[in-house]
C-alpha positions in Angstrom: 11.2 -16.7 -0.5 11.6 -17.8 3.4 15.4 -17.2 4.3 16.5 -20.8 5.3 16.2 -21.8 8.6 19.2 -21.8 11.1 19.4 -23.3 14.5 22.8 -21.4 16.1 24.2 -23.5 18.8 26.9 -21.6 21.1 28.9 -22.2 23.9 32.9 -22.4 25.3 34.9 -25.6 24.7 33.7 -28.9 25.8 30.4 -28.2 26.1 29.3 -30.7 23.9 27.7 -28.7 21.7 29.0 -29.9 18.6 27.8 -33.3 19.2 24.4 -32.0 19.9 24.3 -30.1 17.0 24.7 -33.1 14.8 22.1 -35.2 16.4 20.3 -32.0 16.1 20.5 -31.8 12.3 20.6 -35.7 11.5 17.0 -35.6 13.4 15.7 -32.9 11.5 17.3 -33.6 8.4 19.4 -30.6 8.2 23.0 -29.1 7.0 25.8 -29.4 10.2 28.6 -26.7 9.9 31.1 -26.9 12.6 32.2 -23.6 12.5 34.9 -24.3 15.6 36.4 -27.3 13.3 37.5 -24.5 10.3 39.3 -22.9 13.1 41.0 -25.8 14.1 42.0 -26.3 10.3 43.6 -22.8 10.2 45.1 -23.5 13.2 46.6 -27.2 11.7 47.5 -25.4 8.4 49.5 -22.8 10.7 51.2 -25.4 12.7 52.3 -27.3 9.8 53.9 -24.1 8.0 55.4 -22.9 10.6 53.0 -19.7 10.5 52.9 -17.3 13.9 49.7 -17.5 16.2 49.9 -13.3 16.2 50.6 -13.3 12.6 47.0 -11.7 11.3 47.6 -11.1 7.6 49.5 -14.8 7.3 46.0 -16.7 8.7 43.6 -14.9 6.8 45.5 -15.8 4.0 45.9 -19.6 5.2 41.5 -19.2 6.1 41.1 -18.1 2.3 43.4 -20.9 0.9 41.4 -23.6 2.9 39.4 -26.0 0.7 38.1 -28.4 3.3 35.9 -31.6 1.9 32.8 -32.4 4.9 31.5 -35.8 4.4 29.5 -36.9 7.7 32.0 -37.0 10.3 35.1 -37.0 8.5 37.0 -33.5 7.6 40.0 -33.8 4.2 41.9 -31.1 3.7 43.9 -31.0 0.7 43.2 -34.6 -0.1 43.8 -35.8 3.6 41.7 -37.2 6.3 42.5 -34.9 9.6 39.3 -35.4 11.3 41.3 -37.0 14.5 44.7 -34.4 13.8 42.3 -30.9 14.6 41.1 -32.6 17.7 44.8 -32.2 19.3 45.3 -30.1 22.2 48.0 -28.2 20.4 45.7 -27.8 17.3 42.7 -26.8 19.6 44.9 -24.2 21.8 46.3 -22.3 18.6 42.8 -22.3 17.8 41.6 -20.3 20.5 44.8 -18.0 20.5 43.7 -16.8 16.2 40.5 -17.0 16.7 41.0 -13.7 17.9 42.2 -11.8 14.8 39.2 -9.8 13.4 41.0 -10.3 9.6 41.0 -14.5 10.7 37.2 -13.9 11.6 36.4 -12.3 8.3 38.1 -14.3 5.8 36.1 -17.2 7.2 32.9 -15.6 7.4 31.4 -16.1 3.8 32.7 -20.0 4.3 30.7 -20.5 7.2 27.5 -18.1 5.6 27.9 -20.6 2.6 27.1 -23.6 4.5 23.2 -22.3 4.7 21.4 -24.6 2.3 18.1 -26.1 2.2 16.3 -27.5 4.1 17.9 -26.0 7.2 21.1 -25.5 8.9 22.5 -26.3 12.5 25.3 -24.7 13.4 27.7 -25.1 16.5 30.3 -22.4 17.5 30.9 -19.1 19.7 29.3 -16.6 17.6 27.0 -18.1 15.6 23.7 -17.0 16.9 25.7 -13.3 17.7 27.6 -12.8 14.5 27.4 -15.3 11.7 23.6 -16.4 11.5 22.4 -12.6 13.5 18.6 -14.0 11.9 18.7 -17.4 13.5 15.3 -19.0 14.0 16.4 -20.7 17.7 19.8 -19.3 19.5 21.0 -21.5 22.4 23.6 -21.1 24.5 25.1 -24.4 25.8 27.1 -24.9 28.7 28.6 -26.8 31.5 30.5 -26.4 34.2 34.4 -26.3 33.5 35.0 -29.5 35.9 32.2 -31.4 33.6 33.9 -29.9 30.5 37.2 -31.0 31.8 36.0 -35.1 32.3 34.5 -34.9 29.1 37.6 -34.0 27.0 39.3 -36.1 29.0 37.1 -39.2 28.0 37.5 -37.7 24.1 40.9 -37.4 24.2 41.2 -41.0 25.7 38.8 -42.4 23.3 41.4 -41.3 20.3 44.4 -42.2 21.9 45.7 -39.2 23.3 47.2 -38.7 26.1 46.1 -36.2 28.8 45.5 -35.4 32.5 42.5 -33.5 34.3 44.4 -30.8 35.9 46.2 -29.6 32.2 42.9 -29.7 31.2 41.2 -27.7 33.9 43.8 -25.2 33.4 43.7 -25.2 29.5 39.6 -24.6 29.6 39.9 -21.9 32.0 42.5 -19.8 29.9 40.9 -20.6 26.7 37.2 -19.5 28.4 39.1 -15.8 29.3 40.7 -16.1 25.8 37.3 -16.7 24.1 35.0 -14.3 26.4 37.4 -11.4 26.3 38.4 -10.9 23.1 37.8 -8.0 21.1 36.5 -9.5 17.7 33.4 -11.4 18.7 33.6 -12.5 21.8 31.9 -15.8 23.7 28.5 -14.3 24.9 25.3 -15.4 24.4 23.0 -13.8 22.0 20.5 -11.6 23.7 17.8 -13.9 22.6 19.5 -17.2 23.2 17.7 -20.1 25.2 20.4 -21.4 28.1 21.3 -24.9 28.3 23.4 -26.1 31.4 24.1 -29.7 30.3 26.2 -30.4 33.4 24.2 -32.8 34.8 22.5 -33.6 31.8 22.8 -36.0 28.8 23.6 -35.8 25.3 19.7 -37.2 24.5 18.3 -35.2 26.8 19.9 -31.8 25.6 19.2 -33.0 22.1 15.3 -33.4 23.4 15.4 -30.2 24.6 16.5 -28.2 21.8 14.1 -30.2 19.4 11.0 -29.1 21.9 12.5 -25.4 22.0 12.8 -26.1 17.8 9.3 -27.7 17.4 7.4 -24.5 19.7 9.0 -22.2 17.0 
């Protein structure tokens, strides 16, 4: 039997890659793992208990506890809606910080594999066309420049509530882009056969468009 299909959608924060890789898989009729979001749960879970971002051993522990319910666009954790609590700033910066432990990386690694059903899967992360889903049938990297990243987590943030400013943000990208591209344990690169996507001056329809094309010529 075939091995199921995965599109692997990578790129640094704000690149609106998650959002793409939903419209992705609602127009194809496909699985959506938001790999970046069970990060951000960790990361929510280590917050709340009071658990240190260089504490390896204490995450992976937290990563293998985790028991997160996915239904559409809502996340519960435990019971409890959080979908709108992992999107924090604070929740998204510890994120980046443990996504750097290797033992972090690998007690998560048979969640994310698990999400691989029938009839297909798009995924949405840093490493899934490099690490997770190596066998991916289209790899694209997705990105934007960090000044279009910046507006468009402002307008999220804004959108739920939170407060923020551009230049935090500018500043918060940047670190979390050397964080992400320089770490040891899988870091941000594209995959060497990845299709690159600036979406800068694009839109979310038209990215979506052109991944489907890219998708459909496979």
């Amino acid at each position: 039997m075939d091995p199921v299909p995965v599109i692997a959608i990578d790129g640094p924060t704000a690149s609106g890659k998650g959002t793409v890789a939903q419209r992705v898989a609602a127009a194809l009729g496909w699985h959506y793992l938001d790999s970046g979001a069970l990060y951000r749960l960790v990361a929510l879970r280590a917050l709340e208990d009071g658990v240190d971002a260089g504490d390896a051993p204490a995450l992976a522990d937290l990563a293998r506890s985790l028991q997160p319910r996915f239904a559409g666009e809502r996340i519960a954790l435990g019971g409890r809606d959080v979908t709108d609590e992992i999107r924090r700033e604070d929740v998204g910066s510890m994120a980046s910080r443990i996504a750097m432990h290797p033992a972090l990386r690998a007690a998560l690694l048979d969640l994310q594999k698990s999400f691989r059903r029938r009839p297909g899967l798009v995924a949405d992360g840093r490493d899934m066309g490099t690490v997770v889903f190596p066998d991916a049938r289209l790899k694209v990297f997705l990105t934007a420049s960090v000044e279009a990243r910046a507006g468009r987590r402002h307008k999220q943030l804004s959108e739920k509530g939170f407060p923020s400013n551009i230049a935090s943000l500018l500043q918060d990208l940047r670190a979390r882009d050397e964080r992400d591209s320089s770490r040891s344990a899988a870091p941000l690169k594209p995959a060497e056969d990845a299709r690159h996507l600036d979406s800068s001056d694009l839109t979310i329809e038209q990215v979506v468009a052109q991944i489907l094309r890219w998708h459909g010529e496979r």
